[in-house]
C-alpha positions as a printed NumPy array, in Angstrom:
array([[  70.198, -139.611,  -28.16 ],
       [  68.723, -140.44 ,  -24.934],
       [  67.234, -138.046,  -22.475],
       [  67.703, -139.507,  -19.065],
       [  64.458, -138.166,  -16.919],
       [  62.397, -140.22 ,  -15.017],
       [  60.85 , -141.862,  -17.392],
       [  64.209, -143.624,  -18.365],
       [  64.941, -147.374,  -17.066],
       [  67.766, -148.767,  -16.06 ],
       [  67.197, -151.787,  -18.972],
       [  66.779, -148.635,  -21.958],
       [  69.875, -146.735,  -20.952],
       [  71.794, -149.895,  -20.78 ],
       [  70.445, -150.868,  -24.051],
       [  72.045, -147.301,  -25.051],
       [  75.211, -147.597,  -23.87 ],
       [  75.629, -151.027,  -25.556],
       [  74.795, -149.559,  -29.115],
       [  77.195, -146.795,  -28.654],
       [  80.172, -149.11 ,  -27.745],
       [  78.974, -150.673,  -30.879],
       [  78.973, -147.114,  -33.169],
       [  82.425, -146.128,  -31.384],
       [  84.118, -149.986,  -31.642],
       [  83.204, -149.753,  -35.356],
       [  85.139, -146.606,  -36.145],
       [  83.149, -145.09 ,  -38.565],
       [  82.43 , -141.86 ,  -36.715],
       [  83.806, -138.351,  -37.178],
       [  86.044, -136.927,  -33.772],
       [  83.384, -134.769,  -33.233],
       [  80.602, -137.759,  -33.566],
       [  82.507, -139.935,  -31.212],
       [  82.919, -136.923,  -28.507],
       [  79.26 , -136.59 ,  -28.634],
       [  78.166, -140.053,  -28.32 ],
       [  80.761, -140.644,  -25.823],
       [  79.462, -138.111,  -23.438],
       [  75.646, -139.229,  -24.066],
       [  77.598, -142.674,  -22.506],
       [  79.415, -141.374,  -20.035],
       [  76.148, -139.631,  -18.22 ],
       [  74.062, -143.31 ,  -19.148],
       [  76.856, -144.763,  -17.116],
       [  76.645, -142.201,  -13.9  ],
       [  72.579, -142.997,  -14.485],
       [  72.679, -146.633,  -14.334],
       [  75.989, -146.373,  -11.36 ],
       [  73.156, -144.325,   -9.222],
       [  69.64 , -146.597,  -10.486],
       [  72.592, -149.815,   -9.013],
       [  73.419, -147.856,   -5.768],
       [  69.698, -147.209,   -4.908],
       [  68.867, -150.89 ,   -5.663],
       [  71.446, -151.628,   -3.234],
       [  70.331, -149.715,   -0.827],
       [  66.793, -150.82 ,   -1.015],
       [  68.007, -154.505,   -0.776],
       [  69.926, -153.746,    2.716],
       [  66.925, -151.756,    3.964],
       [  64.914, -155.242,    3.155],
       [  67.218, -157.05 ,    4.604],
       [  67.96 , -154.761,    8.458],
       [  66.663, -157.206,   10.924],
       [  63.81 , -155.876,   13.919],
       [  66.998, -154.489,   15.957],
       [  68.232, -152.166,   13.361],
       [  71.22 , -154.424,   12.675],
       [  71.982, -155.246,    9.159],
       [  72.494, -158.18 ,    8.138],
       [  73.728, -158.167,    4.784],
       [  73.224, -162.293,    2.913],
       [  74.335, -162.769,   -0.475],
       [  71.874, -162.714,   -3.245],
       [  71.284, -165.381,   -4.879],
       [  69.869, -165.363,   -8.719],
       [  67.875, -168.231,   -9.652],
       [  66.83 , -169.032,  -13.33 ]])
């Protein structure tokens, strides 16, 4: 189990919530097991849904021009 504080990155509670799709897509957990791990992913998700949002909001704060306007460009991700 993974405490989310503020310690916790984005990357680790993604990593998280990947192994327990794994645990509950393999079916070899108790009802009880599944509920727990299933919660544990549901508040990963509502952690990495608000780490997104405040990225977001950082990159439109970046990107308000001199006026105060906002001028939202798309980002571009180059390898």
């Amino acid at each position: 189990m993974m405490d989310k504080d503020e310690d916790t990155t984005f990357e680790a509670a993604m990593k998280r919530l990947e192994e327990i799709v794994e645990q509950l897509s393999a079916g070899n957990l108790s009802l009880e097991e599944s509920l727990k791990i299933f919660e544990e992913g549901i508040g990963l998700c509502r952690f990495c849904n608000k780490k997104l949002d405040e990225a977001e909001y950082k990159v439109e704060k970046l990107i308000e021009t001199e006026d105060g306007k906002l001028n939202i460009e798309e980002f571009e991700v180059k390898e």
